[in-house]
C-alpha positions as CSV (number, residue, x, y, z in Angstrom):
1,X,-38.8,-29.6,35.0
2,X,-35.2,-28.4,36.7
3,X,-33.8,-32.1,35.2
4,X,-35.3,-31.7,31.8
5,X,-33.8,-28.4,31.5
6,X,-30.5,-30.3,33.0
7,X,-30.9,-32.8,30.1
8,X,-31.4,-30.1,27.3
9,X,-28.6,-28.5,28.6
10,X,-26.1,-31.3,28.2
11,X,-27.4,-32.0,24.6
12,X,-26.4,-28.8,23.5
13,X,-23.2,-28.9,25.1
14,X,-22.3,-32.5,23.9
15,X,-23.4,-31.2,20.3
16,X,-21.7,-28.0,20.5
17,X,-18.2,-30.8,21.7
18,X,-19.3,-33.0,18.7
19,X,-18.5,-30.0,16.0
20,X,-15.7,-29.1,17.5
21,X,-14.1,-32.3,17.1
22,X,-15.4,-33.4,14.0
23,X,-13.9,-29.8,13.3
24,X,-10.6,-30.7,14.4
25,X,-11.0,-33.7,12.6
26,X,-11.7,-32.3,9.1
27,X,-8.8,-30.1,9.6
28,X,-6.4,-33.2,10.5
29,X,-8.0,-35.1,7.6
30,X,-7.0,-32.1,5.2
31,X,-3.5,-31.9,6.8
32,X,-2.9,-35.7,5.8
33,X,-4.4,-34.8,2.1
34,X,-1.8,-32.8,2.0
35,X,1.1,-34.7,2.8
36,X,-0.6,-37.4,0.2
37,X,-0.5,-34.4,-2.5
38,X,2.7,-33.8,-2.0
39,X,3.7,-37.3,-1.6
40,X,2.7,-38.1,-5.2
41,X,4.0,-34.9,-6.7
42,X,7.1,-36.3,-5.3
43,X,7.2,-39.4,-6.5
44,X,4.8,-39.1,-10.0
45,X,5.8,-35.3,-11.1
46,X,7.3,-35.4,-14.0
47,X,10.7,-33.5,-13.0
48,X,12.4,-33.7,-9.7
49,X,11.4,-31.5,-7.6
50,X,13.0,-29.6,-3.8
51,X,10.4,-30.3,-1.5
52,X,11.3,-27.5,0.7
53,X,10.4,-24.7,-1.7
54,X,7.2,-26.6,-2.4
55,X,6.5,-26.3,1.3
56,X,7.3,-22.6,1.0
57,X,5.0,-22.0,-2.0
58,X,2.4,-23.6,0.1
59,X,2.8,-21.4,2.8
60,X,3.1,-18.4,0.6
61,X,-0.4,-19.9,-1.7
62,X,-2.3,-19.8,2.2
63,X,-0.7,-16.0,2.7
64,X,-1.9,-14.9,-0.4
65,X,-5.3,-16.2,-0.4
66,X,-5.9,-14.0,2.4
67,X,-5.2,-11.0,0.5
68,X,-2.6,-9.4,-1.9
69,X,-0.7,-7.9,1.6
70,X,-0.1,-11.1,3.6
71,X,3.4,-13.1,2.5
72,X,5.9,-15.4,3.6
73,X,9.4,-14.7,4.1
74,X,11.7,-16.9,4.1
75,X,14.7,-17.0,6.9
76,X,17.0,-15.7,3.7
77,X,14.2,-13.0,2.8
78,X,13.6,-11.8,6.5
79,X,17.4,-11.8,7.3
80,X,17.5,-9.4,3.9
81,X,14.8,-7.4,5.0
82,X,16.3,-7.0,8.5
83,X,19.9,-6.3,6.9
84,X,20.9,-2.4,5.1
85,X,21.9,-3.4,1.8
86,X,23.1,-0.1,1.3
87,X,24.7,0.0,-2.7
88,X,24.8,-3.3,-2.9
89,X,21.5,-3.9,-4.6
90,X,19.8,-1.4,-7.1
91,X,16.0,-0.8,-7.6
92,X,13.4,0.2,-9.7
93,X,11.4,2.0,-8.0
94,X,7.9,0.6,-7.9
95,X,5.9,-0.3,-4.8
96,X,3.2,-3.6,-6.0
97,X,1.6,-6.3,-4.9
98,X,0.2,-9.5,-6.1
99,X,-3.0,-10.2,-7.9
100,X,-4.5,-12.8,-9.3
101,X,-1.2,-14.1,-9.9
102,X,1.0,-11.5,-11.3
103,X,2.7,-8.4,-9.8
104,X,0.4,-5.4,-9.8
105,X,2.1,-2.0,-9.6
106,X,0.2,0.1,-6.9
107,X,2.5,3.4,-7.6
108,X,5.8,4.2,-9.3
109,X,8.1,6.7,-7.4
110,X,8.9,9.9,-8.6
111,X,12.6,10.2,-10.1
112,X,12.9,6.7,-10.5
113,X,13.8,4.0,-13.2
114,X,9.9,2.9,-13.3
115,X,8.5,6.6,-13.4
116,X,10.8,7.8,-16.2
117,X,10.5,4.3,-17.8
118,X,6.1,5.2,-18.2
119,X,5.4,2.8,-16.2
120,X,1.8,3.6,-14.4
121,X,-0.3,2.6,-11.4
122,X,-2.3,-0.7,-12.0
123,X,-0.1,-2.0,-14.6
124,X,0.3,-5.6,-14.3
125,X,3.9,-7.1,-14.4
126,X,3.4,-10.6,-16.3
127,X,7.1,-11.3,-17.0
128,X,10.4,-10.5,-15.8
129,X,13.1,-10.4,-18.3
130,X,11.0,-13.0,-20.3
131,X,10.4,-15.1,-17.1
132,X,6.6,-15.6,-16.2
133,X,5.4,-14.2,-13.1
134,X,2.2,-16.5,-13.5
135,X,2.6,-19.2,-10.2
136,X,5.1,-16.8,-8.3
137,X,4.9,-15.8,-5.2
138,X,5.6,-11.7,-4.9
139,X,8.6,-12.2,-2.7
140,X,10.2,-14.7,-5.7
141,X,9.0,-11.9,-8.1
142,X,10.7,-9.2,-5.8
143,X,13.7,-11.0,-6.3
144,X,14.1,-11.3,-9.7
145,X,13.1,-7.4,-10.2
146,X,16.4,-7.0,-7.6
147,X,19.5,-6.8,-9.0
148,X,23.0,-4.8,-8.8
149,X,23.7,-1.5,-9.4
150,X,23.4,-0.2,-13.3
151,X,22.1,-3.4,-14.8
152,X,19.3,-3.7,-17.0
153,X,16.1,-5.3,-16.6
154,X,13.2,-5.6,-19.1
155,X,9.5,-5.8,-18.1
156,X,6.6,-6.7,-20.0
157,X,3.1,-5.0,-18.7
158,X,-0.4,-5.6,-19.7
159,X,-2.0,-1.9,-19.4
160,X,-5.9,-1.3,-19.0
161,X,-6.9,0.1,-22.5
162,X,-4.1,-1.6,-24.7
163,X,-4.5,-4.7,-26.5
164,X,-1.1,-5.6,-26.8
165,X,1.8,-6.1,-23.7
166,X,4.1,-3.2,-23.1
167,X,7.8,-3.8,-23.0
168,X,9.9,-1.6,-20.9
169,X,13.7,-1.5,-20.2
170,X,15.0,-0.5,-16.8
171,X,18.5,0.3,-15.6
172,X,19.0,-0.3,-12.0
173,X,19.7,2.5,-9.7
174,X,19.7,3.0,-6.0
175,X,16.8,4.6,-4.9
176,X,17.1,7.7,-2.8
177,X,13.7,9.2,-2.5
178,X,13.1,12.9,-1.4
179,X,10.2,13.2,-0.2
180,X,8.8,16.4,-0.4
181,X,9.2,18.9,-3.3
182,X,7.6,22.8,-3.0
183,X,7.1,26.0,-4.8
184,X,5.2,28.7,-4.6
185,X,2.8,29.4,-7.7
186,X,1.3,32.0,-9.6
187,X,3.1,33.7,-6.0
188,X,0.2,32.9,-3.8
189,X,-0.6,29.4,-3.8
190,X,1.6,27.0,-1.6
191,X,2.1,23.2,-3.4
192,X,3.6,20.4,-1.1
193,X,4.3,17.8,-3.6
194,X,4.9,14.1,-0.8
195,X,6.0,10.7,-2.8
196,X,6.0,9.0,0.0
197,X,5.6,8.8,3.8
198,X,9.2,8.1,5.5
199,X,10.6,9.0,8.9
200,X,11.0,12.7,8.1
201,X,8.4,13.6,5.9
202,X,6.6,15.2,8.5
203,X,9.2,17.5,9.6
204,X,10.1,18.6,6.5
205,X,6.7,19.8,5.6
206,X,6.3,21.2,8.6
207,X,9.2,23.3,7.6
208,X,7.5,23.9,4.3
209,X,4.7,24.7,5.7
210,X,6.5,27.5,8.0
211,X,8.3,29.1,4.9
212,X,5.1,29.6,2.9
213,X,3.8,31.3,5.9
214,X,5.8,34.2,6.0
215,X,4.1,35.0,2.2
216,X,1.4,38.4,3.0
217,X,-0.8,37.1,0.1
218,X,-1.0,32.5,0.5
219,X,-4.3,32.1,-0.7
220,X,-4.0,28.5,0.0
221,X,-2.0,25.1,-0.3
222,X,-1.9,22.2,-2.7
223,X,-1.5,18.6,-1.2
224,X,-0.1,16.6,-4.0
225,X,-0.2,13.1,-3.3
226,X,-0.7,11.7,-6.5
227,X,1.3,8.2,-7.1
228,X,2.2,8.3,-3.0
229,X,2.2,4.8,-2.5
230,X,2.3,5.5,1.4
231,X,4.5,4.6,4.5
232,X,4.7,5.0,7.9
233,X,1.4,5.3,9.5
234,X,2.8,7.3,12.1
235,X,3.8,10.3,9.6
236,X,0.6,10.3,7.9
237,X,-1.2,11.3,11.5
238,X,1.2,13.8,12.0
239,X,1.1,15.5,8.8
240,X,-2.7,15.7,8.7
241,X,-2.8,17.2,12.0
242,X,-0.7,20.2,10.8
243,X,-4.2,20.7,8.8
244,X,-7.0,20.5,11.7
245,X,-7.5,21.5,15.0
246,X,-9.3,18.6,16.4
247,X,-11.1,15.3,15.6
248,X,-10.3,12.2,15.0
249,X,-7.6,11.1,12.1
250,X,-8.1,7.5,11.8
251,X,-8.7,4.2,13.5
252,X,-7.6,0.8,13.3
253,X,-9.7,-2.1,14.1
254,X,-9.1,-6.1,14.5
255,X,-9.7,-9.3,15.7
256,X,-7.3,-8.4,18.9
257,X,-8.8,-5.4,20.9
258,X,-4.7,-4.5,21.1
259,X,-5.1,-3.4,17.4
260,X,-8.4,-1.4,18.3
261,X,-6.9,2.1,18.2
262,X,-7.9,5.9,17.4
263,X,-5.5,8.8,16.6
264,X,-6.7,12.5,17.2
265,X,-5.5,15.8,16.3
266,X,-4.2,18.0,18.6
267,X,-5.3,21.6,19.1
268,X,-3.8,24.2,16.4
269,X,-3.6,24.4,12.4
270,X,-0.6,25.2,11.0
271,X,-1.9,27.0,7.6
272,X,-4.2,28.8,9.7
273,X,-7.6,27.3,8.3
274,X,-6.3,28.8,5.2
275,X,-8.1,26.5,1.7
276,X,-6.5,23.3,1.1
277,X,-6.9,21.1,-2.3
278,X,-5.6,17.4,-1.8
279,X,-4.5,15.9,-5.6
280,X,-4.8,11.6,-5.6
281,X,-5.1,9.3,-7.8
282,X,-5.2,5.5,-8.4
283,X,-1.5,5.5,-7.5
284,X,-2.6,7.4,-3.8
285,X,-2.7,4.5,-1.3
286,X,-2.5,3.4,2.1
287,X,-0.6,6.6,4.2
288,X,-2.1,8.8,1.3
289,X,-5.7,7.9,1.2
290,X,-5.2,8.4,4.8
291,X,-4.4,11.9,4.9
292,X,-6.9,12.5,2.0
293,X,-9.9,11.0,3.7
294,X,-9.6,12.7,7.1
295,X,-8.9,16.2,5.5
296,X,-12.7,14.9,3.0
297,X,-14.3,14.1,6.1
298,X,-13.7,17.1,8.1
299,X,-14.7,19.1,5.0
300,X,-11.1,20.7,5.4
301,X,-10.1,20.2,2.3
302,X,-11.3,19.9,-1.5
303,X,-10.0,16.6,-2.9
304,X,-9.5,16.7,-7.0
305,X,-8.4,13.8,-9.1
306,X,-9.4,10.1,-9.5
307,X,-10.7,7.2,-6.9
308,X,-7.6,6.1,-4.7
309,X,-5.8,2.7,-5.0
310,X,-7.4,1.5,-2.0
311,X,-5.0,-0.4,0.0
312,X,-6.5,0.2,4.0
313,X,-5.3,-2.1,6.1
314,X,-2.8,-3.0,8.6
315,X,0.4,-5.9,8.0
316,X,2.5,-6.8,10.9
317,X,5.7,-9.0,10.5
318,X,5.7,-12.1,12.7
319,X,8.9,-14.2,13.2
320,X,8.7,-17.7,12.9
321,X,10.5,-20.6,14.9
322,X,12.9,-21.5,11.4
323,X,13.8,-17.6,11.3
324,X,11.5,-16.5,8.6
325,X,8.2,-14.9,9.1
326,X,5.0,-14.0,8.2
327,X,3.8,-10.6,6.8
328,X,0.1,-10.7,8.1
329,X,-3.0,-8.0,7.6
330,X,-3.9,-8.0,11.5
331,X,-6.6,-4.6,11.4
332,X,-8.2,-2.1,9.1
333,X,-7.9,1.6,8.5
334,X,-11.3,3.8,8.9
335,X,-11.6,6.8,8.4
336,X,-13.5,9.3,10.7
337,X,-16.9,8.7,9.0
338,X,-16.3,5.1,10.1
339,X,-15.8,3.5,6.6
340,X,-12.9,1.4,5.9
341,X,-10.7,2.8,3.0
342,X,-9.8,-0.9,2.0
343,X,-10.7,-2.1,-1.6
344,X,-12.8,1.2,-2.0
345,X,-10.3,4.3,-1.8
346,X,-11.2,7.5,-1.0
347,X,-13.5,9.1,-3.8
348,X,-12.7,12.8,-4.8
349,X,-14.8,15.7,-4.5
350,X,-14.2,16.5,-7.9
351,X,-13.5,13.9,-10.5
352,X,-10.2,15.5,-13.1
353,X,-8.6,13.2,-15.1
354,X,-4.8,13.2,-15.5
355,X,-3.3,14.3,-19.1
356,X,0.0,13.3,-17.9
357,X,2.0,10.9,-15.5
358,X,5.2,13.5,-14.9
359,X,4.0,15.5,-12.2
360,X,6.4,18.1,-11.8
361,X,5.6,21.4,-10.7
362,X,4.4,23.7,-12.9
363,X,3.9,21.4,-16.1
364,X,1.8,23.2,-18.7
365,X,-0.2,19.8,-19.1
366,X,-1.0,18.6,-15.7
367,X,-4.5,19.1,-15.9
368,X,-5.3,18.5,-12.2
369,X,-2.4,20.8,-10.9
370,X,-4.1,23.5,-13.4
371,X,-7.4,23.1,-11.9
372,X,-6.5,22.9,-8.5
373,X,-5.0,26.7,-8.8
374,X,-7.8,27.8,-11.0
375,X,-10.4,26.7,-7.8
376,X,-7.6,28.5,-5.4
377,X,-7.5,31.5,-7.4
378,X,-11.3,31.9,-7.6
């Protein structure tokens, strides 16, 4: 009996080392397809073609199929990245990513060539000054959006809802964002307007948040984070902590038990457990859906708008041994509830559609902003 079992037991293992290598074998086999591909491109294609960038657009092809957030940077795109470019390059204003082969804007900024151009959240970018982004990777499209200082750009956008592309022409400009915006309205009702999640964001609402505070009669606050396309992940733990007094914020999970993490708050609410109303919509994502989804899930706030953009995961740059590197998705955000935020968003507690795309305080047409102080206001 003890050597049959001895016998069964080295069948399994031998089949277990026959998959592996025939495995290993496949993979080899698909390496050398490769070369072969390439090989004939080279010699049959019907222009001449630079190797190299092929090899990068392979690379780049494998990134992407992952998902729209994984890239590859080139040793000129990484040394960029790495470098302050400080006036030398001008912007537009737009934070996208890549899908299904064109540029996809996930959020204009407010103040911004793209936001005072119309552009809107989910757009897709199909060509670049009459170049088609179809076949680009989103680091090539990147570039060509890059430019200098005050000159022009045009854009052409296929829109959900229109049957013809939209053309739009941009002017360059450096992009200084100021991140938080505040007033006081109907003089009881505290809005907190964040476009994005930088390295002082949290102090300055903080700050915000102290001023408002010395009002006898705050009924409440308004969290606008409409068209936030996110940031640091440190920030957005911080800032939603000003608004609870314990409980978890978020998590990250991964393949690596390194990337297995949870963030709590910490003891004391700045507003004083006073009513909160978050504002997203499909331009909220990553840092912003965040703070939203804690706030839902500790019922500590109210969140009006539409569905989020749903971007909840994790990218970490990796160098490579030619000085480039990798941007790769290496965990997921979850929320306290425990459900990932990724390719779902955070849902609101009450559904408003938007009337307009401005945003600024006060705006006689900004349906959601109306609502919101209409709920505060009882």
């Amino acid at each position: 009996m003890k050597k049959s079992k001895l016998f069964l037991l080295a069948i399994i293992v031998s089949f277990f080392s026959s998959v592996a290598l025939c495995s290993e074998s496949n993979i080899y086999k698909k390496i050398d397809l490769f070369g072969e591909v390439l090989e004939k491109i080279n010699e049959e294609y019907v222009d001449e073609i630079n190797q190299s960038e092929s090899m990068d657009s392979a690379i780049n092809g494998l990134l992407q199929s992952l998902d729209p957030y994984s890239s590859y940077l080139s040793p000129d795109n990484f040394q960029e990245m790495q470098t302050e470019t400080s006036g030398e390059f001008g912007g537009l204003g737009i934070e996208v990513s890549m899908e299904s082969g064109v540029v996809k804007v996930i959020s204009p900024i407010d103040d911004t060539p793209a936001s005072r151009a119309g552009l809107k959240a989910g757009d897709y970018i199909v060509k670049i000054n009459n170049i088609q982004v179809q076949g680009k990777s989103l680091t090539e499209a990147v570039e060509l959006m890059r430019g200098p200082v005050g000159s022009d750009i045009e854009l052409t956008v296929r829109r959900r809802g229109e049957r013809k592309a939209l053309t739009f022409n941009l002017t360059r400009e450096i992009i200084e964002i100021q991140s938080v915006k505040s007033d006081l309205l109907d003089k009881n009702i505290g809005y907190l307007r964040l476009t994005s999640f930088n390295e002082n964001s949290s102090q300055q609402i903080k700050k915000r948040i102290t001023d408002f505070d010395k009002e006898k009669n705050l009924k409440g606050y308004i969290l606008d984070l409409r068209n936030n396309p996110g940031g640091l992940l440190s920030q957005a733990i911080k800032i939603t902590d000003f608004f609870l007094d314990n409980g978890e914020i978020v998590s990250t999970k991964g393949r690596k038990s390194s990337e297995n993490r949870r963030w709590f708050a910490k003891e004391g609410d700045l507003t004083d457990g006073k009513p909160i109303i978050v504002l997203i919509n499909y331009g909220s994502a990553s840092a912003s859906e965040i703070v939203a989804g804690a706030l839902k899930d500790h019922k500590r706030a109210i969140i009006l708008g539409d569905r989020s953009y749903g971007k909840g995961s994790v990218q970490s740059i990796i160098p490579l041994r030619n000085d480039g590197a990798i941007r790769l998705t290496i965990a997921k955000y979850y929320l306290p509830s425990g459900t990932s935020i990724s390719e779902v968003g955070v849902t609101p507690d009450i559904q408003v559609d938007e009337e307009n795309d401005d945003f600024k305080i006060k705006t006689e047409t900004d349906n959601q902003l109306n609502y919101a102080i209409k709920l505060l206001n009882g």
